[in-house]
Legacy VTK file of the C-alpha trace (Angstrom):
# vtk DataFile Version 3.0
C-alpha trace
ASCII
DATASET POLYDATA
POINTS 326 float
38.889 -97.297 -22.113
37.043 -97.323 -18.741
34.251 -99.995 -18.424
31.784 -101.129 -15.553
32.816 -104.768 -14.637
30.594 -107.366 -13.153
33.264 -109.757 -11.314
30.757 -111.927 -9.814
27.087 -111.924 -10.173
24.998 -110.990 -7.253
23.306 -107.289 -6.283
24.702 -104.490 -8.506
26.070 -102.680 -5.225
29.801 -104.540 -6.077
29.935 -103.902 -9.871
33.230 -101.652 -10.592
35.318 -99.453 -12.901
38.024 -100.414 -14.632
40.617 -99.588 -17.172
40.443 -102.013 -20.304
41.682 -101.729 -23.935
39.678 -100.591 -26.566
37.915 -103.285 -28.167
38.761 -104.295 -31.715
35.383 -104.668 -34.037
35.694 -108.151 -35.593
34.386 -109.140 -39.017
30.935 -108.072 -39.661
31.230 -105.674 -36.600
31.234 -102.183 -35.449
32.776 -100.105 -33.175
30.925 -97.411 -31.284
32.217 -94.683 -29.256
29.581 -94.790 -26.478
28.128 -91.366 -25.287
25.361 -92.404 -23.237
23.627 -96.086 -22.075
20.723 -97.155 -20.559
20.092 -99.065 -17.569
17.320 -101.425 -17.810
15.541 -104.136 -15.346
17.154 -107.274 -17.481
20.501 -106.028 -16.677
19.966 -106.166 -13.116
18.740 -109.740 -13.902
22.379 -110.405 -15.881
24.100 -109.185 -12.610
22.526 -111.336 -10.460
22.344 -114.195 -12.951
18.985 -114.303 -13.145
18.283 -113.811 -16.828
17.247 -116.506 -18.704
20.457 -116.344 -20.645
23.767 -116.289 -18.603
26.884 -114.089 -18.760
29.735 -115.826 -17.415
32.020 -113.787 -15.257
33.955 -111.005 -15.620
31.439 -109.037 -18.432
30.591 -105.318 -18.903
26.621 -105.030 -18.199
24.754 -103.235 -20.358
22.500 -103.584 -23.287
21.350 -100.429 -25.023
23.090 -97.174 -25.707
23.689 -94.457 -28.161
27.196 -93.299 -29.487
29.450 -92.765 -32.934
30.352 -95.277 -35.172
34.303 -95.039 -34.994
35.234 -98.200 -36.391
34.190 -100.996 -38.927
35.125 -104.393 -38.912
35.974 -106.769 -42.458
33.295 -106.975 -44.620
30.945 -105.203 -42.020
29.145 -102.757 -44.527
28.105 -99.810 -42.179
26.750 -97.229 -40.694
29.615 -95.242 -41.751
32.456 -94.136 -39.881
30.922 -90.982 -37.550
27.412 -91.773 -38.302
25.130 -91.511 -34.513
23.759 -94.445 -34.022
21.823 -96.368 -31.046
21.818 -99.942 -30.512
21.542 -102.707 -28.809
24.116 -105.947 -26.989
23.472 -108.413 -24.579
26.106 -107.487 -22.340
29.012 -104.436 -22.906
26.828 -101.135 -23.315
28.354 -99.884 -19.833
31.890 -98.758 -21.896
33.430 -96.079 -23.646
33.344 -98.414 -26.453
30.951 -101.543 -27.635
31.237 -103.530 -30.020
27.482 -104.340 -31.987
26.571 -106.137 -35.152
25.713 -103.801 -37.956
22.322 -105.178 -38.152
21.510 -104.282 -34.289
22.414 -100.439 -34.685
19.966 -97.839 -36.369
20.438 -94.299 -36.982
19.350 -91.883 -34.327
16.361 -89.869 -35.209
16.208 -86.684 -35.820
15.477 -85.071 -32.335
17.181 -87.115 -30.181
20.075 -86.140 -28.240
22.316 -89.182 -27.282
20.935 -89.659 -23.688
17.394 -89.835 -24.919
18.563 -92.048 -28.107
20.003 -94.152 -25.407
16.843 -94.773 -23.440
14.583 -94.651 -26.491
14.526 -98.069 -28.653
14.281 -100.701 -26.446
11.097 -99.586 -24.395
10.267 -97.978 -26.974
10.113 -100.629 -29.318
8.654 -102.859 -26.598
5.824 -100.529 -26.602
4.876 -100.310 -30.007
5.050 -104.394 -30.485
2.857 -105.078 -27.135
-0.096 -102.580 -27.844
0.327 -102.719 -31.429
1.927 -105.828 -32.796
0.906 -108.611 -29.997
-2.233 -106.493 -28.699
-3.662 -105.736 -31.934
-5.126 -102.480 -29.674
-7.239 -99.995 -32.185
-7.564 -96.157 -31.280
-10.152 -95.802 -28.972
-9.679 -98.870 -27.077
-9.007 -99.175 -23.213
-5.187 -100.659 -22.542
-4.654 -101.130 -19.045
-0.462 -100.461 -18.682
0.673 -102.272 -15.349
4.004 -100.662 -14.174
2.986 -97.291 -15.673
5.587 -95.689 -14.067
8.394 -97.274 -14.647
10.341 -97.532 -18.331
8.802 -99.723 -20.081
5.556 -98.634 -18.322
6.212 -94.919 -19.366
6.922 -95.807 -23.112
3.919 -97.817 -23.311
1.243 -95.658 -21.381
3.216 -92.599 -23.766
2.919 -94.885 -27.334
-0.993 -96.183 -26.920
-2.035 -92.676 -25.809
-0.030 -91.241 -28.936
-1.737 -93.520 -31.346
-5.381 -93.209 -30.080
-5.771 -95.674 -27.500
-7.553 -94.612 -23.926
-4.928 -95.939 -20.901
-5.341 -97.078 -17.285
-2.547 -96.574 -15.834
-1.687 -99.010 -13.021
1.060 -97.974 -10.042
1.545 -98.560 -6.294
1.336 -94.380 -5.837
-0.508 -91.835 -6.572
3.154 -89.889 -7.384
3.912 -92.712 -9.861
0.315 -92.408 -11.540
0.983 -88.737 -11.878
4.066 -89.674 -13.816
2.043 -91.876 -15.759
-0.571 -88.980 -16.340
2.128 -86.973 -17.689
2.445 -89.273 -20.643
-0.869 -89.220 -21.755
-2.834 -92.029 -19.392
-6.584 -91.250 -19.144
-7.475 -92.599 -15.867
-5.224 -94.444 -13.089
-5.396 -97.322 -10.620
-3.283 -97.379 -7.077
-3.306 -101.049 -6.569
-2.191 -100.376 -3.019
-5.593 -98.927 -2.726
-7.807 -100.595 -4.542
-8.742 -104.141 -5.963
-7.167 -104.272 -9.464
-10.396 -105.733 -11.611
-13.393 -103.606 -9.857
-10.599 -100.683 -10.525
-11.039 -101.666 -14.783
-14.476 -101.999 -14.260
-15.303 -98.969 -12.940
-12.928 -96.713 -15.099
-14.719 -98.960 -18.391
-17.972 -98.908 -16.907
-18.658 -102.593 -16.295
-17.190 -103.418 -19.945
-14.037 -104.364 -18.907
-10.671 -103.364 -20.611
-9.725 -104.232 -24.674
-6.030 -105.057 -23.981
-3.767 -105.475 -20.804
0.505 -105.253 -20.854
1.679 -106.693 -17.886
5.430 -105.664 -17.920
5.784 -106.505 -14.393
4.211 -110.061 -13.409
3.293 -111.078 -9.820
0.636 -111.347 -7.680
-1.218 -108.629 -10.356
-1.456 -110.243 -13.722
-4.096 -112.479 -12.503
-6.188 -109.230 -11.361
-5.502 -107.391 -14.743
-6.544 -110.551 -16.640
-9.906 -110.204 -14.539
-10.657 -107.652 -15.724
-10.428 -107.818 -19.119
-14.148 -107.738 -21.779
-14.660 -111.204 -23.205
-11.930 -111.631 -25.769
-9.662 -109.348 -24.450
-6.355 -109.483 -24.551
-3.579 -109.881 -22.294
0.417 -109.316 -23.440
3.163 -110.363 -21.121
6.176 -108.392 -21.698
8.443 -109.418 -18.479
8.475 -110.473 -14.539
9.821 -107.254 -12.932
8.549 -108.331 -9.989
10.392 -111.048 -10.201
7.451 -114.020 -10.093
6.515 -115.147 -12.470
2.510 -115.903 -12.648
0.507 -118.908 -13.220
-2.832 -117.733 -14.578
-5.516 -120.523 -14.092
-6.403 -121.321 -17.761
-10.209 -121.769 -16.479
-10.072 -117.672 -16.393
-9.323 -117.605 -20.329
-11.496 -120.251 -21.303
-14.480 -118.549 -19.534
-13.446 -115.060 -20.556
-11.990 -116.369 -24.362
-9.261 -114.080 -23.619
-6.340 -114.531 -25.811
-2.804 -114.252 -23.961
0.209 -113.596 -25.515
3.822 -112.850 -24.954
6.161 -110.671 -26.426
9.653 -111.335 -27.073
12.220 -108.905 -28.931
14.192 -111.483 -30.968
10.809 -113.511 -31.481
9.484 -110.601 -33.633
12.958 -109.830 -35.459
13.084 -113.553 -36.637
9.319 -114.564 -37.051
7.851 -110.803 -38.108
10.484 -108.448 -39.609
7.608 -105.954 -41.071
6.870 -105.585 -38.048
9.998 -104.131 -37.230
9.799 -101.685 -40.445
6.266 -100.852 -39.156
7.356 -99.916 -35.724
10.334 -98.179 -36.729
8.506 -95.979 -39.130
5.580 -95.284 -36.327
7.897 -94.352 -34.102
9.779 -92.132 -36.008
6.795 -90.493 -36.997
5.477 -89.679 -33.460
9.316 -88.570 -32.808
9.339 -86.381 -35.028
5.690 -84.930 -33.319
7.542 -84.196 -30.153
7.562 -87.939 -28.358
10.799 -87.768 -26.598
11.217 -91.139 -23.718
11.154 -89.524 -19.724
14.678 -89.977 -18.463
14.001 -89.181 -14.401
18.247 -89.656 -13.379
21.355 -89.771 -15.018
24.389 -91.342 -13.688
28.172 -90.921 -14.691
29.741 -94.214 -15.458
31.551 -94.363 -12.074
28.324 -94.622 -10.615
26.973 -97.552 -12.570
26.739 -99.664 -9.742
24.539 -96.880 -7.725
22.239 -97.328 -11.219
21.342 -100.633 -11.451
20.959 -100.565 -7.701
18.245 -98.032 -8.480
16.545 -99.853 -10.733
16.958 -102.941 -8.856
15.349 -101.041 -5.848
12.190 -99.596 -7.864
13.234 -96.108 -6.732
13.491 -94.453 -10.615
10.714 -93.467 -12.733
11.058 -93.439 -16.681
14.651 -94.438 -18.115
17.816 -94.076 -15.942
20.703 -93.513 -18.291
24.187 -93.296 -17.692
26.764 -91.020 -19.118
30.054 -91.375 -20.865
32.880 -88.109 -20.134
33.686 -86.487 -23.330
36.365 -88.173 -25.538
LINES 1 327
326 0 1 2 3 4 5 6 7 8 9 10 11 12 13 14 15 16 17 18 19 20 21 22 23 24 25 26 27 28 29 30 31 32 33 34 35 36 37 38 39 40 41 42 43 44 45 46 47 48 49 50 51 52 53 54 55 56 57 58 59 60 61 62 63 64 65 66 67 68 69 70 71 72 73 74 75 76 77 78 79 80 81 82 83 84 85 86 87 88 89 90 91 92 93 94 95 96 97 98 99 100 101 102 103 104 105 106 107 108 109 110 111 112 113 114 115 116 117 118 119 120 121 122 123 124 125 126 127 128 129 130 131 132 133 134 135 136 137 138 139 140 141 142 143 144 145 146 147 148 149 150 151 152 153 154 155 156 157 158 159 160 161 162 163 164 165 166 167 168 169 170 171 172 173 174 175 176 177 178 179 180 181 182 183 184 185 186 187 188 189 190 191 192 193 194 195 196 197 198 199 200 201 202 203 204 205 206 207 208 209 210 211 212 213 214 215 216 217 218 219 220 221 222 223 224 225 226 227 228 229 230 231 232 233 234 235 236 237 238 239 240 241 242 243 244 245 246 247 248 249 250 251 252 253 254 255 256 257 258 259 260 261 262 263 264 265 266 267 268 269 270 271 272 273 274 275 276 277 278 279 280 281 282 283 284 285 286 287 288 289 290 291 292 293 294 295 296 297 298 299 300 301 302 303 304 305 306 307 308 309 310 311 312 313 314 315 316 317 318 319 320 321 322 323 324 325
């Protein structure tokens, strides 16, 4: 099978192609005949050994993708043999095969073709726990989305507007606030151009926002936290930007602003109905149309050009890559 190969971690510009064997699923496992994975910002992290887990060299990247269960291991009780699923590793996605544990695969929707199934559950998921889960947001309530543009940004803005919830979108453009428009945002800040807090309190007229997700971190949280309403809340998803803050804690003790962070595994271990909950929501809004915005598509040959791309900040949305036929 051919696979994208990290041989040493640095920028994604020297990852490669290679010809491997086909993986064997081991007990408890599955095989997956990969059709389509998706390239997202902790993967450039994992390249450039950055994450806060490592992945000693030589690895496949990737995390999330969609494909066909081909193979079970002993004792691994299903999906069955053909059934589409989409899951999620921590490295190994960027193949014509993975291997996953059963219990990390679910069954595509109904809807999804494999390169959206690919790009849907981990923002999308992400999404649902941060506004709904960790912000507690109710429809009708401002959620400021920093990042709006970008996947986790687009899922998020897309998921709060879905379920009720009026969103500021927050973006360095006003191209990537359009994008973020397109998924349902209300109103939209350019940071470049104006001061992040009188921004929220002009859209909210002097109120101040219900709930910020800050998928991005930086120089911005602080500003977002600003300007939140007393006892607002503010959900840290990740440090795209690659800082991470330090939020003087005089700010929430004056504002009694409750921050929070979300964590995948964290909610898998600590709140499983919460992962019934979300998966039910979201199949209900897939089945109303929601469908995640995949801006580029890649073949695997060009996996390296991908995660440069997402390294870079050029994409909007989800930037998938494909598998050839087979």
């Amino acid at each position: 099978m051919r696979a994208a190969r990290c041989t040493e971690h640095g920028r994604p510009e020297a990852i490669t192609v290679e010809d491997l064997p086909e993986p064997e699923p081991g007990p408890g496992r599955v095989l997956v005949r990969v059709h389509a994975a998706a390239v997202n910002f902790p993967d450039v992290l994992i390249v450039a050994d950055r994450y806060q887990a490592s992945a000693p060299v030589p690895f496949t990247p990737g995390s999330e993708f969609a494909g066909v269960v081909t193979g079970l291991g002993e004792g691994a009780s299903g999906p069955a043999v053909g059934t589409p699923v989409m899951g999620t590793v921590f490295t190994g996605a960027f193949a014509e095969h993975v291997v996953a544990r059963a219990a990390d695969l679910r069954p595509v929707p109904d809807g999804l073709d494999m390169t959206s199934a690919a790009a849907f559950a981990v923002t999308y998921n992400t999404a649902f726990h941060a506004v709904r889960t960790i912000g507690d947001a109710s429809p009708g309530e401002w959620v400021v989305v920093l990042g709006a543009a970008g996947g986790v940004g687009t899922a998020t803005v897309d998921v709060a507007a879905r379920l009720g919830m009026r969103v500021i979108a927050v973006a360095s453009s006003p191209e990537r606030l359009a994008v973020a428009a397109g998924r349902g945002a209300e109103a939209g800040i350019d940071y470049a151009q104006e001061d992040l807090r009188e921004g929220i309190r002009r859209i909210t007229g002097g109120a101040g926002a219900d709930v910020v997700v800050d998928p991005v971190g930086g120089a911005h949280a602080e500003a977002a936290l600003r300007g939140l309403r007393w006892g607002g809340r503010f959900v840290t998803v990740g440090f795209a930007d690659g800082e991470i803050p330090r939020i003087p804690l005089n700010l929430v003790l004056l504002k009694g602003v409750i921050v929070r962070g979300f964590q995948g595994q964290g909610i898998r271990t600590h709140l499983p109905e919460a992962v019934v909950d979300a998966e039910r929501v979201l199949a209900g809004l897939v089945a109303e149309g929601l469908r995640p915005l995949v801006s580029q598509v890649y073949p695997l040959e060009e996996a390296g050009s991908a995660l440069t791309a997402v390294a870079d900040r050029r994409t909007t949305g989800k930037v998938v890559l494909q598998m050839a036929p087979g």
